[in-house]
C-alpha positions as a Markdown table, in Angstrom:
| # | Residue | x | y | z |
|---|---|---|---|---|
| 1 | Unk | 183.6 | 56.7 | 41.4 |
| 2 | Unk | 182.7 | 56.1 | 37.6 |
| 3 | Unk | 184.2 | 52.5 | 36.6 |
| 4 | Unk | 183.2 | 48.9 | 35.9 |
| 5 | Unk | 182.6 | 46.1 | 39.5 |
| 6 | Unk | 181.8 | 42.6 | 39.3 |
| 7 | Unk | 180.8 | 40.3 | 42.1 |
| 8 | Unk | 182.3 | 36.9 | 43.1 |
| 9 | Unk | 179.6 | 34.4 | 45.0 |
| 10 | Unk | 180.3 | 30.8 | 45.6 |
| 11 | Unk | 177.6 | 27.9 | 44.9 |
| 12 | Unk | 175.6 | 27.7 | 48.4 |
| 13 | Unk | 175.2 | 24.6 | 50.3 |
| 14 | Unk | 171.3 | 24.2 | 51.6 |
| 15 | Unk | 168.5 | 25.5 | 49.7 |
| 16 | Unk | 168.7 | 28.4 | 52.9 |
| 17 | Unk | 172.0 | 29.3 | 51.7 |
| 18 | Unk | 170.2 | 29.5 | 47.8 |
| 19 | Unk | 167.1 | 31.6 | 49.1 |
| 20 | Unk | 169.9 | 34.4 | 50.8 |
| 21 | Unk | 171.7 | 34.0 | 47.8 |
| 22 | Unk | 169.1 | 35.2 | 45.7 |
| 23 | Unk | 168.4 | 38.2 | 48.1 |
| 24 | Unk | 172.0 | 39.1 | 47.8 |
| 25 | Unk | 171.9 | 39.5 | 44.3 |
| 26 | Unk | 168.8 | 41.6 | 43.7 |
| 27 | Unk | 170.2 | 44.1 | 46.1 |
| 28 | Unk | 173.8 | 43.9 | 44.7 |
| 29 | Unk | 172.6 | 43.8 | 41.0 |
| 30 | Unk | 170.9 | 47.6 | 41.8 |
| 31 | Unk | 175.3 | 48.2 | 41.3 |
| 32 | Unk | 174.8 | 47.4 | 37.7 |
| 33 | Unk | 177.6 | 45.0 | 38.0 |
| 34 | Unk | 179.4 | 44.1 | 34.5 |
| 35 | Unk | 179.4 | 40.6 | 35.4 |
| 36 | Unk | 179.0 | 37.9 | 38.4 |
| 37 | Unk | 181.2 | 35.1 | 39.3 |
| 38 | Unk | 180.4 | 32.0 | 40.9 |
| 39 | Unk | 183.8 | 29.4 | 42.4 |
| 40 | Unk | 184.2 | 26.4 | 41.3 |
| 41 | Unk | 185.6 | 23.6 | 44.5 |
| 42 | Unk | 188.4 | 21.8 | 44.7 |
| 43 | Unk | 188.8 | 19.0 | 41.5 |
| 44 | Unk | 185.4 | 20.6 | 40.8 |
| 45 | Unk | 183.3 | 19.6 | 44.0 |
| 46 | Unk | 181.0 | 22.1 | 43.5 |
| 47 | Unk | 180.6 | 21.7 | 39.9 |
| 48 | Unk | 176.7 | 20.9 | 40.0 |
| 49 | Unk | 176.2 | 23.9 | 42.3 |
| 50 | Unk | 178.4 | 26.0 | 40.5 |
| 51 | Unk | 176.3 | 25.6 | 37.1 |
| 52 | Unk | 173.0 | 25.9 | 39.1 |
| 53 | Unk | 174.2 | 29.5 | 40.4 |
| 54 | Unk | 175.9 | 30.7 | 36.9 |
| 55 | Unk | 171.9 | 29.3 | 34.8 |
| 56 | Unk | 170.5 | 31.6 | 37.7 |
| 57 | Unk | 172.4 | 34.4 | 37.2 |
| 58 | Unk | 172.1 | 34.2 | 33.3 |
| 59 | Unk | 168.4 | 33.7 | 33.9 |
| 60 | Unk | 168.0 | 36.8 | 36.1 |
| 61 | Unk | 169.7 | 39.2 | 32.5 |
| 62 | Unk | 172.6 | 39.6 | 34.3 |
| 63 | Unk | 176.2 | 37.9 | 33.0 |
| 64 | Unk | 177.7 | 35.6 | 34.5 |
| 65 | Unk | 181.3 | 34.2 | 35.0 |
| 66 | Unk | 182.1 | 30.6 | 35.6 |
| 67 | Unk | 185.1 | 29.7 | 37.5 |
| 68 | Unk | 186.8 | 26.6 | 35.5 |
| 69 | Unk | 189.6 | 25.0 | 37.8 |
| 70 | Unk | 191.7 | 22.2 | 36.2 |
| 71 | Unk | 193.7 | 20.5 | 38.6 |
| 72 | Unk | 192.6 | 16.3 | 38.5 |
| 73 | Unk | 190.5 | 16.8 | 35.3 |
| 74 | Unk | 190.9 | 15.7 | 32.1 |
| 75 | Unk | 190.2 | 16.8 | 28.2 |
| 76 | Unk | 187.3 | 14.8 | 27.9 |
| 77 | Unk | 185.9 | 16.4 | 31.0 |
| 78 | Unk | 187.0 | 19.6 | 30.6 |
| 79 | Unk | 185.8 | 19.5 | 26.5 |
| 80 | Unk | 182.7 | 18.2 | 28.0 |
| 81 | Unk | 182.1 | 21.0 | 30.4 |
| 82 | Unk | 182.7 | 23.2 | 28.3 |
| 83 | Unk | 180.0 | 22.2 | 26.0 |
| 84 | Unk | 177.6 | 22.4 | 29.1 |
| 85 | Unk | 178.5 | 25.8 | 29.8 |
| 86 | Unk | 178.2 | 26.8 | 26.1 |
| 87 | Unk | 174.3 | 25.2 | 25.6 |
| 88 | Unk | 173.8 | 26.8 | 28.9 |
| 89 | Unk | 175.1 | 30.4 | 27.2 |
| 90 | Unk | 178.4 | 31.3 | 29.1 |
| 91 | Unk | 180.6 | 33.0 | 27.3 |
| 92 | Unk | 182.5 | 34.5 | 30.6 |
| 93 | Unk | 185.3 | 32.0 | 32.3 |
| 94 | Unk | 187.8 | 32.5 | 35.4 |
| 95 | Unk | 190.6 | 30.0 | 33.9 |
| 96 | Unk | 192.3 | 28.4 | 37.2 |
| 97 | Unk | 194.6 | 25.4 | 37.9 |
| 98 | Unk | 192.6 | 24.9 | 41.2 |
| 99 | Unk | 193.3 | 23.2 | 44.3 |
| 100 | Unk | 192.8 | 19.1 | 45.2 |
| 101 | Unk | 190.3 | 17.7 | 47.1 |
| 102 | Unk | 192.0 | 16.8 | 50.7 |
| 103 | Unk | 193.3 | 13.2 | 49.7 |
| 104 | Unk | 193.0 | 13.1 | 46.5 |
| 105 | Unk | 196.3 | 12.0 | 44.6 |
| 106 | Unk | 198.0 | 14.2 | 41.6 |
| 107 | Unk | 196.8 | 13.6 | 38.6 |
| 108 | Unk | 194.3 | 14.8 | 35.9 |
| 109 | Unk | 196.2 | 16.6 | 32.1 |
| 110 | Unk | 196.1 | 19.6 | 33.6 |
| 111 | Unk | 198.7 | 21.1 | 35.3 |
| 112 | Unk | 199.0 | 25.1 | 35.4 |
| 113 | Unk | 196.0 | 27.6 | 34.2 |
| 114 | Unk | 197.8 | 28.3 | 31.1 |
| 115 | Unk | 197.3 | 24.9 | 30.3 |
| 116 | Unk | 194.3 | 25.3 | 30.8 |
| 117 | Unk | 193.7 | 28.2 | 29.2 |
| 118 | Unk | 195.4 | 27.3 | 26.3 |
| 119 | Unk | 192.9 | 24.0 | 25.4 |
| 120 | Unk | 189.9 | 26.4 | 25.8 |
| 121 | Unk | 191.3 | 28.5 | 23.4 |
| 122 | Unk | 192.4 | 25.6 | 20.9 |
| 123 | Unk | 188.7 | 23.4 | 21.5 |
| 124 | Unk | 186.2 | 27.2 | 21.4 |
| 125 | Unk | 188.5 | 29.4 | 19.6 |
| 126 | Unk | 187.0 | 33.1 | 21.0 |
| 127 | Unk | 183.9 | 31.4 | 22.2 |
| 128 | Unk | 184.7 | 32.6 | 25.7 |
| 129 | Unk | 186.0 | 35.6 | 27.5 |
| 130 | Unk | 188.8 | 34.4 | 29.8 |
| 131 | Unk | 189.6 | 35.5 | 33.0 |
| 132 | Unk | 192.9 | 34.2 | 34.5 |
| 133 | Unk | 194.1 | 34.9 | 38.4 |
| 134 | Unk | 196.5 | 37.4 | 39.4 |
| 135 | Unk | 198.7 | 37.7 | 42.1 |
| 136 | Unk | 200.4 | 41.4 | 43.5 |
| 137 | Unk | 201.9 | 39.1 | 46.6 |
| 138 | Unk | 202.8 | 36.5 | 45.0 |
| 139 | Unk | 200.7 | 32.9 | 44.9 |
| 140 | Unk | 202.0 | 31.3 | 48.0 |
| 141 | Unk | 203.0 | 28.0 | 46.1 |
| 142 | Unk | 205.7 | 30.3 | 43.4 |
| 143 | Unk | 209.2 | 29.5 | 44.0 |
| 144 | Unk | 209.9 | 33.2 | 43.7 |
| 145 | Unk | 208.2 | 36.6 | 43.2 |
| 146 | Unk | 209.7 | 37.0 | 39.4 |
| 147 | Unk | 208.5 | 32.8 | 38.7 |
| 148 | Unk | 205.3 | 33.8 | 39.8 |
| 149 | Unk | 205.3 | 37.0 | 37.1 |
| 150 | Unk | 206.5 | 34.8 | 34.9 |
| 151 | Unk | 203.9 | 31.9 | 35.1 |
| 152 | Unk | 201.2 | 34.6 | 34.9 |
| 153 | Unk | 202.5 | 36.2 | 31.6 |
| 154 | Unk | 202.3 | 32.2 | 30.2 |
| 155 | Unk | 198.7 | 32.4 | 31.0 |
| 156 | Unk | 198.1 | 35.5 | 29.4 |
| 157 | Unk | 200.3 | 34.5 | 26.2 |
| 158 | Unk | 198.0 | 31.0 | 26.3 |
| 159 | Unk | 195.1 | 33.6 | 25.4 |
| 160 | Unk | 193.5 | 35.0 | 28.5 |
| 161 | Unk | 191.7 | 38.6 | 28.2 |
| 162 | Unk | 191.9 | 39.9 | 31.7 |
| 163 | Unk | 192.5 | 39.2 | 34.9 |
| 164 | Unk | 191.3 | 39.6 | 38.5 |
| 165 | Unk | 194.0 | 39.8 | 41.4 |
| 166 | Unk | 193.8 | 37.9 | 44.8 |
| 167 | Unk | 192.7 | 40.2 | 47.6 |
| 168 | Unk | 194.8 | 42.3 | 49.2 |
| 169 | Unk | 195.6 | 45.3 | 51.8 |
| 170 | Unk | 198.9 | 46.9 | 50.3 |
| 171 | Unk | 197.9 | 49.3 | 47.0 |
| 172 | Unk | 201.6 | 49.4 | 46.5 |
| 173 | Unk | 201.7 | 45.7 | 45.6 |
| 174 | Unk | 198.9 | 46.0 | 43.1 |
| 175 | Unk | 201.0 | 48.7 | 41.7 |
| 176 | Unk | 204.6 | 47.4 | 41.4 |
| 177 | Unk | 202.8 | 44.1 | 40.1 |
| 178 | Unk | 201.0 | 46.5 | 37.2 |
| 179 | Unk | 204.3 | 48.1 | 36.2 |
| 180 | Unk | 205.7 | 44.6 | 35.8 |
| 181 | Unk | 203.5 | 43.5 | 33.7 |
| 182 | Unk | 203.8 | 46.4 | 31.6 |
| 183 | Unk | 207.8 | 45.8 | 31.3 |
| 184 | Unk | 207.0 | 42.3 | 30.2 |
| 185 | Unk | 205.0 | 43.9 | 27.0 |
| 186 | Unk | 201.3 | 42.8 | 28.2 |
| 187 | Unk | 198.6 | 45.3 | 28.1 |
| 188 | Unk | 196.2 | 43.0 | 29.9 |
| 189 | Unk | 194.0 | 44.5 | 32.2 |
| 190 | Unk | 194.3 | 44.0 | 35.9 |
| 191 | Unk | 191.4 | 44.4 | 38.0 |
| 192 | Unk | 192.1 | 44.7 | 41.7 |
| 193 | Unk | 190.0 | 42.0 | 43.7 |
| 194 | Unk | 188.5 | 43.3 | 47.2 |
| 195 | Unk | 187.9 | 41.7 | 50.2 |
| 196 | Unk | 185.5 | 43.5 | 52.3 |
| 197 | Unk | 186.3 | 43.0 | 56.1 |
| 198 | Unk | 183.1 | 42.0 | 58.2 |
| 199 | Unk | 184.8 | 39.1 | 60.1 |
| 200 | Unk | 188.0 | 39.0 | 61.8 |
| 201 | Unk | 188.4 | 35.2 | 62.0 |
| 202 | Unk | 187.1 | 34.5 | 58.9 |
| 203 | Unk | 189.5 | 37.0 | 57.3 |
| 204 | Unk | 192.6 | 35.5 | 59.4 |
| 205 | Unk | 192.4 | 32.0 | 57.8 |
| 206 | Unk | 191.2 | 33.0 | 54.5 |
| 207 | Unk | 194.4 | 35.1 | 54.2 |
| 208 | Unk | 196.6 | 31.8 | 55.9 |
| 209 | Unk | 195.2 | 29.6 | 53.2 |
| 210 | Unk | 195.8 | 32.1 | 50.6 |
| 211 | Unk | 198.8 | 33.9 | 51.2 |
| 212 | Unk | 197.3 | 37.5 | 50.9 |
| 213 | Unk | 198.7 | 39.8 | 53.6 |
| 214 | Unk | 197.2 | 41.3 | 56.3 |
| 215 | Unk | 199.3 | 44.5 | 57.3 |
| 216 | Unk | 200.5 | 44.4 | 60.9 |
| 217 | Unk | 198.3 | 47.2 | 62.0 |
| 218 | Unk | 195.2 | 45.8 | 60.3 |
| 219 | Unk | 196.1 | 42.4 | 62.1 |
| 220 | Unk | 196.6 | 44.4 | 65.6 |
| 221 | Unk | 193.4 | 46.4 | 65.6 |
| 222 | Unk | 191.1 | 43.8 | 64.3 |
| 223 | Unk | 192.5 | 41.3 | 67.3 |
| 224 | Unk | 192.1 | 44.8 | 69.9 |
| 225 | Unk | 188.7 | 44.7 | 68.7 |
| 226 | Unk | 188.4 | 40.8 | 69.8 |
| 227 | Unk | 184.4 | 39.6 | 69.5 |
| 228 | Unk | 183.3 | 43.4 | 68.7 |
| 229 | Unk | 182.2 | 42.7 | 65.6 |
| 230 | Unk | 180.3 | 46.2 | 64.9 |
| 231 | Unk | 183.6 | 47.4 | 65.6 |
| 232 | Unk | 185.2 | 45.3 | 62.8 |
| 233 | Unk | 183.0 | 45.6 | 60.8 |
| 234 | Unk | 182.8 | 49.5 | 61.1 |
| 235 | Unk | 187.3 | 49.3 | 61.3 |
| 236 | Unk | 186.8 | 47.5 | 58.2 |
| 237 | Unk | 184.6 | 49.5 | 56.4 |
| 238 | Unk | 186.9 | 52.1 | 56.6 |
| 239 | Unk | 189.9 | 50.5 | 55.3 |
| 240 | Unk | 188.2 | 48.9 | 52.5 |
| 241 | Unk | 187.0 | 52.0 | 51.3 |
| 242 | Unk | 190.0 | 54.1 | 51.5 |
| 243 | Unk | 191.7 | 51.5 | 49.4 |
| 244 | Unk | 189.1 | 51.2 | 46.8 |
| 245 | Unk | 189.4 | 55.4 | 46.9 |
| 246 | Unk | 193.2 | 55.4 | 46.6 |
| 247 | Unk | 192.9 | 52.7 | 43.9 |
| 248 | Unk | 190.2 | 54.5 | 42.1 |
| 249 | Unk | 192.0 | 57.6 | 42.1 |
| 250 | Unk | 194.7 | 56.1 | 40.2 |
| 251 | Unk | 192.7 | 54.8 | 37.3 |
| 252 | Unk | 192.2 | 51.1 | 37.8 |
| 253 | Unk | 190.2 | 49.4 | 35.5 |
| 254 | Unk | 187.6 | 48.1 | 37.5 |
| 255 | Unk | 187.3 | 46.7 | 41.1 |
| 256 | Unk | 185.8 | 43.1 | 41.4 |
| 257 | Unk | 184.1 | 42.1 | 45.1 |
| 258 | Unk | 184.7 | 39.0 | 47.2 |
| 259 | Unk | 181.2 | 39.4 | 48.3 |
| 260 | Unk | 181.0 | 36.2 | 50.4 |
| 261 | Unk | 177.4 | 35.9 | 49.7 |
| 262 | Unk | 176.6 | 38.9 | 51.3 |
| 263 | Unk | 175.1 | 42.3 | 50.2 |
| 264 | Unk | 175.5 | 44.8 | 53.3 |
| 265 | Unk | 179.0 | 45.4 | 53.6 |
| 266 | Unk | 180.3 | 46.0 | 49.5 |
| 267 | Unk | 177.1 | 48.2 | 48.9 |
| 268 | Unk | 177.9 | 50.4 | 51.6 |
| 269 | Unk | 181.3 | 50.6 | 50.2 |
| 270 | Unk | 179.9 | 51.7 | 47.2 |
| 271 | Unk | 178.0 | 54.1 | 48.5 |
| 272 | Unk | 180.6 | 55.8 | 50.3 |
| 273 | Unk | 182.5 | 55.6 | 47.1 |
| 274 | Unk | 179.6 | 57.7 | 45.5 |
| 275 | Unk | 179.5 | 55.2 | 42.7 |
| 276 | Unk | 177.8 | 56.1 | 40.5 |
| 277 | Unk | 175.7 | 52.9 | 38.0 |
């Protein structure tokens, strides 16, 4: 295996989380990654954190990708934050609408990613490279599989460059969703976003709150293997990898990790993947 990764992190918590955070990325930056992304929390919780990660990242020569979420904000924040992430020399953004804060009431002038998208564009012109979200099951809020290929064609039509999928199980999906991009005349890229499998729980509600499908004989064996979590994590090294392989094999552009802040279980993919920095 001969083709671009990237690595997703999310802003830690306690300065314990920061310190494993920065062993993490030593050992996954040996992968030559082409760039590291770093989530951004609901109505931009996380912001402060968020930043503090990304001015790490840049700081250790490495590029890094901001996740930009939208939902509650406005254009003076967002025009503001975008001229912090410029001084701070980003030039990498994962465009998203985002998700509220629990009990926090609609609002903001923001309301898809293409909107989104599209004031970048208008206030920085091609200051930034913009990642948008893509979606081979379909996001679990679209009214219907074809709205949901629709609303991601807006985003790339607002000016996004690429595009990173949700995680998923199925190749098959992340192929069908390729070939209907293509009939819809975009040439964007679509890298496939994988989830390594090292906890069953963990996996299980991430996929609930997301709406990324677990296969039925993924779901069985990782509940037959109940708290046996060398066996899970083994089960699931095995099924990560043989999709990355089958993926690989048919020319995806790249492959970008859901890490989870955590170094073991995508660099032994990688290794069994023979890839190759």
């Amino acid at each position: 295996m001969n083709l671009p990764i990237s690595f997703e992190f999310f802003p830690p918590k306690t300065p314990e989380g920061a310190d494993k955070l920065r062993v993490t990325r030593q050992a996954l930056y040996a992968h030559k990654p082409e760039f590291c992304s770093v989530t951004f929390g609901a109505g931009g919780s996380t912001q402060s954190g968020t930043f503090g990660t990304v001015k790490e990242i840049l700081d250790e020569g490495v590029i890094a990708a901001c996740h930009f979420s939208c939902i509650g904000a406005t254009k003076v924040t967002v025009r503001q934050q975008l001229a912090t992430l410029r001084a701070m020399g980003v030039k990498h953004l994962v465009a998203l609408r985002g998700d509220l804060p629990s009990g926090y009431g609609v609002g903001g002038e923001f309301h898809y990613a293409s909107d989104l998208v599209a004031f970048i564009r208008e206030e920085t012109g091609d200051a930034f490279h913009i990642e948008v979200a893509a979606y081979p099951e379909v996001h679990p809020q679209a009214k219907s599989a074809d709205a949901d290929l629709q609303a991601f064609a807006t985003k790339v039509r607002a000016g996004a460059n690429s595009s990173i999928t949700q995680y998923f199980f199925n190749a098959d999906a992340y192929f069908r969703f390729v070939d209907d991009v293509r009939k819809l005349g975009l040439d964007v890229s679509v890298v496939p976003g994988i989830m390594p499998i090292t906890s069953s729980t963990q996996l299980m509600r991430f996929s609930d709150a997301c709406g990324a499908e677990i296969p039925r004989w993924i779901r069985l064996r990782l509940q037959g293997f109940g708290d046996d979590t060398a066996s899970i994590k083994s089960f699931g090294l095995d099924v990560v990898t043989a999709l990355c392989d089958q993926l690989c094999t048919a020319g995806v552009p790249g492959i970008h990790f859901y890490t989870m802040n955590q170094a073991a279980a995508t660099t032994e993919i990688l290794r069994r993947l023979q890839y190759k920095a």
